[in-house]
C-alpha positions in Angstrom: 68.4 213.5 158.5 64.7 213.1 158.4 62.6 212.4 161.4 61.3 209.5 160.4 65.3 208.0 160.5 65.5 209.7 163.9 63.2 208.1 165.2 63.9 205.0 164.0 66.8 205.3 165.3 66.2 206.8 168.8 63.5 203.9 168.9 65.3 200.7 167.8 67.4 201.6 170.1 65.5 201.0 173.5 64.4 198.0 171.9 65.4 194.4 173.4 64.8 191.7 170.4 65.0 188.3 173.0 62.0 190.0 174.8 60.0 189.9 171.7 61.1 186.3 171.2 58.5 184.9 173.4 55.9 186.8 171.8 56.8 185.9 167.9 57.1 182.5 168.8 54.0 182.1 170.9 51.6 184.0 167.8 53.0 182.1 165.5 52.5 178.6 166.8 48.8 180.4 167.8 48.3 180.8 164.2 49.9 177.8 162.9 47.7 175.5 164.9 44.2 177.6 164.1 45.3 177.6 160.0 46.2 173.8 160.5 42.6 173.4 162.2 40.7 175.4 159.8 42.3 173.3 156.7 42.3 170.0 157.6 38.3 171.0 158.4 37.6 171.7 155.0 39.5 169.1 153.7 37.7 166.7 155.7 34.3 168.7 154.6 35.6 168.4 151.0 36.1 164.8 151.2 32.7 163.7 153.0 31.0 165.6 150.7 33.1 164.5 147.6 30.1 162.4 145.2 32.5 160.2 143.7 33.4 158.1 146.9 29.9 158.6 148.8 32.4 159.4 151.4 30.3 161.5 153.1 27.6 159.7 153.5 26.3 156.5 155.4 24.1 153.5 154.8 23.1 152.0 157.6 21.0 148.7 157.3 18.6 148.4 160.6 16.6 145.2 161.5 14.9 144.1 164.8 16.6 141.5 166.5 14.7 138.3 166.2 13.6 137.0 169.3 12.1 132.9 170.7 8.5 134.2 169.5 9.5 134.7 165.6 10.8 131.7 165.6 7.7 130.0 167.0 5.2 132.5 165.1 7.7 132.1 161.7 6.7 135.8 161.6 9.1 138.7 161.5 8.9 141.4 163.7 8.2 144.8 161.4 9.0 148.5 161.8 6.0 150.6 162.6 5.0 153.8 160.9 6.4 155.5 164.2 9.6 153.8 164.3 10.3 154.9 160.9 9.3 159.1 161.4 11.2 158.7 164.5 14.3 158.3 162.3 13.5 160.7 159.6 13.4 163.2 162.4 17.2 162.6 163.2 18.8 165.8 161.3 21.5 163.2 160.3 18.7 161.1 158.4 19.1 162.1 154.7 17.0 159.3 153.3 15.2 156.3 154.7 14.1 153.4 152.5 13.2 149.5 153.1 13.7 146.6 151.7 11.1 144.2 150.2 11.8 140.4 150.0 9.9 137.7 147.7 7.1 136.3 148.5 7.4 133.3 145.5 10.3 130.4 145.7 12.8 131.0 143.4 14.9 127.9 141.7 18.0 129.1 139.7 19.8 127.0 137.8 23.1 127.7 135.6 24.5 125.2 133.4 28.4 124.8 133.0 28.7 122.6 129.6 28.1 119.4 128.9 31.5 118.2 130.7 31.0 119.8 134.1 27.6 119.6 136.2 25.6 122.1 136.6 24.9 124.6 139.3 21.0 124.3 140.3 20.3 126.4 144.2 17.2 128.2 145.5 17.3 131.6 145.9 15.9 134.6 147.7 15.6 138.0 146.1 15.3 141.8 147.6 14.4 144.9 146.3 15.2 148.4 147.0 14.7 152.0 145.8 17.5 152.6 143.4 19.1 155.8 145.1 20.5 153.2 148.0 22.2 151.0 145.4 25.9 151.9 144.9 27.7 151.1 141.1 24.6 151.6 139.8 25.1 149.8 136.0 23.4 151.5 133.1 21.0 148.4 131.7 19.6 148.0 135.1 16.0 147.8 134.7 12.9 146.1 133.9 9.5 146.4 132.2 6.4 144.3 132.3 6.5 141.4 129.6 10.4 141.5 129.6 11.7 137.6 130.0 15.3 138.8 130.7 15.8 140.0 135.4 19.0 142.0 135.5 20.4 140.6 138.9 23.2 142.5 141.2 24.9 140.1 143.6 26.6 141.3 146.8 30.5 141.7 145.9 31.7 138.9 148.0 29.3 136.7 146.4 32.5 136.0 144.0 35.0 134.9 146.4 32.7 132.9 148.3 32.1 130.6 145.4 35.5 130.5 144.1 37.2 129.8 147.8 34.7 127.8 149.5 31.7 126.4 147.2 33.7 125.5 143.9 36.5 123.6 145.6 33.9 121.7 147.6 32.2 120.4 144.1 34.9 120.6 141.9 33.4 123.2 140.2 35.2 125.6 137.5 36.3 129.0 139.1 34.8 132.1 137.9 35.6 135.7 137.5 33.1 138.9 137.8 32.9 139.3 134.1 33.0 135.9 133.6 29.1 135.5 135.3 28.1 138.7 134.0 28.0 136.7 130.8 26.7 133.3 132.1 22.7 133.2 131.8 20.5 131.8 134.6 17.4 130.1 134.5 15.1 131.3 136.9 11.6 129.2 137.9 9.7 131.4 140.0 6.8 129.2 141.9 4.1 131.0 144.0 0.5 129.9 145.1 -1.2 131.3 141.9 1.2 129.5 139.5 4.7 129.7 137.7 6.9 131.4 135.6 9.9 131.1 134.0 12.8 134.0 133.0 16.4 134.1 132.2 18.5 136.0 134.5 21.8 137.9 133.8 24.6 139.6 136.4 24.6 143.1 135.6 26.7 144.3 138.2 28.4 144.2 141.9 26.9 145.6 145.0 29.6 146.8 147.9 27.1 148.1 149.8 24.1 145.8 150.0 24.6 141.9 150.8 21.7 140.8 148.9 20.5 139.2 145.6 18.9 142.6 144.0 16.5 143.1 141.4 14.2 145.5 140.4 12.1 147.0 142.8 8.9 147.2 140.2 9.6 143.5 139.3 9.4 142.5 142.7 6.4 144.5 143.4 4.5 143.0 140.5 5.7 139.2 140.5 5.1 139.6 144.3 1.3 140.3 143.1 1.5 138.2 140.4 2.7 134.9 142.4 1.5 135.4 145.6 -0.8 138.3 146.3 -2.1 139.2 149.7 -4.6 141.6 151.1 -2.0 142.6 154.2 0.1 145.4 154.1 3.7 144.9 153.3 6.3 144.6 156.3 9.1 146.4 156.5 11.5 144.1 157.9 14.8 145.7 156.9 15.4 149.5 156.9 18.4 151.0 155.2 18.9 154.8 156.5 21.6 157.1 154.1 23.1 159.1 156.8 25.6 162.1 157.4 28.3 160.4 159.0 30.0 163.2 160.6 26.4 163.2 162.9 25.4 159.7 163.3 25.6 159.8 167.4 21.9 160.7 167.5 21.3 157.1 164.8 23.4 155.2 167.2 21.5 156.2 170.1 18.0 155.6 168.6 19.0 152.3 167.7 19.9 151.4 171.2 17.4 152.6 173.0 15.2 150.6 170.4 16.8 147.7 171.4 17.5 147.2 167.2 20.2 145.5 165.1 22.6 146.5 162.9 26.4 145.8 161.9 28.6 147.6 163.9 31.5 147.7 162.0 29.8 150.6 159.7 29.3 153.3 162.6 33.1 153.3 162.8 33.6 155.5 160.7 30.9 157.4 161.9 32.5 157.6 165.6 35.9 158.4 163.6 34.5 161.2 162.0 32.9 162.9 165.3 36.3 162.0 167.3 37.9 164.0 164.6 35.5 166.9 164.5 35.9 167.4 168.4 39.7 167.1 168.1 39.9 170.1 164.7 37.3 172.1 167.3 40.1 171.2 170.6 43.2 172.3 168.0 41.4 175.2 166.9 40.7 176.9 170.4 43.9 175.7 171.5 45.0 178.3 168.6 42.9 180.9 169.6 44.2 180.5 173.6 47.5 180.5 172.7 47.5 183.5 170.0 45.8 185.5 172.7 48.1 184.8 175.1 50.6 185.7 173.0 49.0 189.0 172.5 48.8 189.9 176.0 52.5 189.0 176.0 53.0 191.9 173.1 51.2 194.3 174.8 53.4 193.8 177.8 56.4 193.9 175.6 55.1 197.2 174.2 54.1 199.0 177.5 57.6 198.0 178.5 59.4 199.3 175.2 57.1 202.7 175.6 58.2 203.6 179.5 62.0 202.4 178.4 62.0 204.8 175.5 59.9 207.9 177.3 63.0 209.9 177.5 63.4 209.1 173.8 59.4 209.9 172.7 59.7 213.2 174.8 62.4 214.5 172.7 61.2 213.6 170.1 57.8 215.6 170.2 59.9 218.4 171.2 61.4 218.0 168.5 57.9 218.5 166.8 57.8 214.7 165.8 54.1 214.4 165.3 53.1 211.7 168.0 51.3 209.8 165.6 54.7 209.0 164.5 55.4 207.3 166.8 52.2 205.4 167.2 52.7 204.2 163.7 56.6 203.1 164.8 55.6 200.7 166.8 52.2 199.2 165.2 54.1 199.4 161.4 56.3 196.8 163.2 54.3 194.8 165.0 52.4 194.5 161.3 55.4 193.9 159.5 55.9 190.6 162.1 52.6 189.6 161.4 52.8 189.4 157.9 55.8 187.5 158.3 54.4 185.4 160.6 51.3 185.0 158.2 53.0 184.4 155.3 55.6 181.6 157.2 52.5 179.5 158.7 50.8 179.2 155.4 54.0 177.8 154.2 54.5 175.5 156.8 50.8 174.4 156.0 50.9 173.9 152.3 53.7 171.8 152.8 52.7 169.8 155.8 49.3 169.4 153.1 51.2 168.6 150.4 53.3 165.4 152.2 50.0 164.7 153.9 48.6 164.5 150.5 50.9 162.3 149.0 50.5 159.7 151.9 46.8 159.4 151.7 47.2 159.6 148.4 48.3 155.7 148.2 45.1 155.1 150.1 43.2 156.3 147.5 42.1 159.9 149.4 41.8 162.4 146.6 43.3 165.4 148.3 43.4 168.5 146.0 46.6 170.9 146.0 47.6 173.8 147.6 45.4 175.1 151.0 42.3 176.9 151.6 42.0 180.4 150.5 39.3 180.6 153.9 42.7 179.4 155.9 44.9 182.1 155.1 41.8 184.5 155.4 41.1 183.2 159.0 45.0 184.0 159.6 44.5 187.2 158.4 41.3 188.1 160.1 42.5 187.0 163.1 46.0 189.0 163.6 44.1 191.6 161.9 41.7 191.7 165.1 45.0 191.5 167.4 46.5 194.2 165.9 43.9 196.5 166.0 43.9 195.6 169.6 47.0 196.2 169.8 47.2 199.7 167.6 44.1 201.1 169.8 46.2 200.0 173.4 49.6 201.8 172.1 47.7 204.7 171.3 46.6 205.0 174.9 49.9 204.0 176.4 52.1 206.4 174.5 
C-alpha cells in the first residue's frame, strides 16, 4: 500500500464530518451572499448605463418657485451665473442646459374639414439644446427661410385632447400619427411685425412637457419678432444627472429653496437605497465567510491534536510532513471548489427566474452571470485558503 493511501486512511479516520458541517455551511452562504451582491451590482451598473433606456441617467427640470412679487412685477425670477456653476460642480451633474421661451404671441389654428369646426388656440413655445430631448425624430430641424416648424408635443398632449378637450366640443378624436399628418397654421405676432408658417408634429416627447421647436428658430424669430438689448433669463434649468448619485442635486435644490417635481428623484433615492443595501449584503458576505473561516481553522487545529498519534507514526514511517500538510489543505480546496462551483449555480439560476420576471417589465437583463462574480468567489476562498494552508503548516 502506498503512503499516500495510508495516510488517507490513518487520516480520515480521526476525522468527524458533522464538525465540519458548520463550517461548509457557514462559507457557503458567505460566498453565496458576496457572489449574489457582486452580480446584481453589475447588473444594476449594466442597466443604468444601458443607452437604449437612458436608464441611467436623469433629467431633472429646476425652476424657482414663484413668489407674491412675480406676480406683482409679471417678472420671473432667473438663475444666476452662480446658481448654475454651483450645479455643474455636483459630480452627479453630467449636463446642464435651459430652456428658452418665446417672446412673440403665437395663434395656431388647425382646420378639421368643412363638416366639423375648427380648432383655433394660442400657443406658447420652448426651446432646448437637442441632447435633452428624448425620441429624437430624424427630420427635426430648421433653417432660415424654411416656411415648414417641425413641432414635438409633450406625450400626454394626446390623451388630454381626446379625454377631456374633444368631448367637451364635440370634436373628432385623434391618434399620434393621425396629427403627425394634420398641418397647423401658425401666426406668429411680435412688436416688429408678423409672420406666418405651417407647422407639422414630428414627434412625442416623454420627457419634456412642453411645445418644442427648434432651438435656432426660437433664437432667431425671438430677434426677429421681438428683439431686446437684455440678456436672456434662464427661467427653467433641466440638469441630466447620474441617478445612482443625485443626493448631493436633492440637497442643493433645497437648501436653494427651488422647485422641481418630485416624483422624478424617486428613482434616484431607489437607486442609492439599493446601492447601500448590495454594499450591506456584500459585507454581510465577507463577515460571515470569515467567520466561517475561523470556524475551519478551529475544526483543523482540532482534527491535527486528534490525529497526533496518527501524524507521529506516520513521519516515522518517513511520510514526508509535507504530506500531510497537503492532506488537509487538498481537502479543504476540494470543498471550496465545490462550494464555488454550487453558489454560482444557485446564482445563475436565481438570475435567470429574476430575469424572466423583470423581463415582463420590460428590464433587458442579459443571460448567464458575471464572469467578475465567479472571479470575486474565487479570489476570495483563494485568500482564505492560503490562510488557512500557511496556519496548518504551523499547527502540524
Amino acid at each position: 500500500m502506498s503512503s499516500k493511501r495510508i495516510l488517507h486512511k490513518l487520516l480520515s479516520k480521526t476525522q468527524n464530518p458533522k464538525q465540519l458541517i458548520g463550517g461548509i455551511a457557514g462559507t457557503f452562504i458567505g460566498v453565496l451572499l458576496l457572489s449574489l451582491a457582486v452580480q446584481i451590482y453589475f447588473e444594476y451598473k449594466s442597466l443604468f448605463k444601458e443607452p437604449k433606456n437612458d436608464f441611467g441617467k436623469q433629467y431633472i427640470i429646476i425652476n424657482k418657485k414663484i413668489s407674491a412679487l412675480n406676480t406683482l412685477s409679471g417678472g420671473i425670477s432667473a438663475f444666476s451665473a452662480d446658481d448654475i456653476e454651483d450645479i455643474k460642480k455636483l459630480p452627479s451633474v453630467q449636463n446642464v442646459g435651459s430652456f428658452t421661451a418665446n417672446r412673440f404671441n403665437v395663434l395656431a389654428e388647425l382646420s378639421m374639414g368643412n363638416y366639423s369646426p375648427g380648432i383655433r388656440t394660442e400657443l406658447f413655445f420652448e426651446a432646448v439644446d437637442d441632447r435633452f430631448i428624448d425620441n429624437l425624430p430624424e427630420d427635426w430641424g430648421w433653417k432660415e427661410g424654411q416656411e415648414s416648424i417641425p413641432l414635438i408635443l409633450p406625450a400626454d398632449f394626446i390623451n388630454l385632447y381626446n379625454f377631456t378637450f374633444a368631448p367637451a366640443r364635440g370634436l373628432p378624436l385623434i391618434s399620434p400619427n393621425t396629427i403627425k399628418m394634420a398641418r397647423f397654421k401658425l401666426r406668429l405676432t411680435g412688436g416688429t411685425g408678423l409672420k406666418e408658417y405651417s407647422g407639422r408634429v414630428v414627434g412625442y416627447s416623454q420627457r419634456l412637457n412642453s411645445v418644442l421647436v427648434p432651438k435656432n428658430f426660437m433664437d432667431i424669430t425671438n430677434n426677429a419678432l421681438s428683439p431686446t438689448t437684455e440678456k436672456e433669463k434662464k427661467g427653467r434649468l433641466i440638469v441630466e444627472i447620474d441617478q445612482s448619485k443625485s443626493g448631493e442635486l436633492y440637497k442643493l435644490i433645497k437648501e436653494k429653496n427651488w422647485e422641481t417635481n418630485e416624483s422624478r428623484l424617486m428613482t434616484s433615492k431607489f437607486a442609492f437605497l439599493l446601492e447601500m443595501i448590495l454594499v450591506a449584503v456584500g459585507i454581510l458576505g465577507i463577515v460571515i465567510l470569515f467567520l466561517a473561516f475561523f470556524s475551519t481553522i478551529l475544526y483543523v487545529l482540532l482534527s491535527i491534536n486528534k490525529a497526533k498519534y496518527e501524524i507521529d507514526t506516520l513521519l516515522l514511517l518517513g511520510v514526508p510532513r509535507k504530506h500531510i500538510i497537503n492532506w488537509y489543505s487538498v481537502n479543504i480546496g476540494i470543498i471550496y471548489t465545490v462550494i464555488i462551483v454550487t453558489s454560482s449555480a444557485l446564482v445563475w439560476f436565481i438570475k435567470s427566474m429574476v430575469a424572466d420576471y423583470l423581463g415582463k417589465f420590460g428590464f433587458n437583463i442579459t443571460a448567464g452571470i458575471n464572469p467578475l462574480t465567479i472571479i470575486s468567489a474565487v479570489a476570495a476562498l483563494s485568500v482564505v485558503w492560503l490562510i488557512q494552508y500557511l496556519s496548518i503548516r504551523k499547527l502540524s
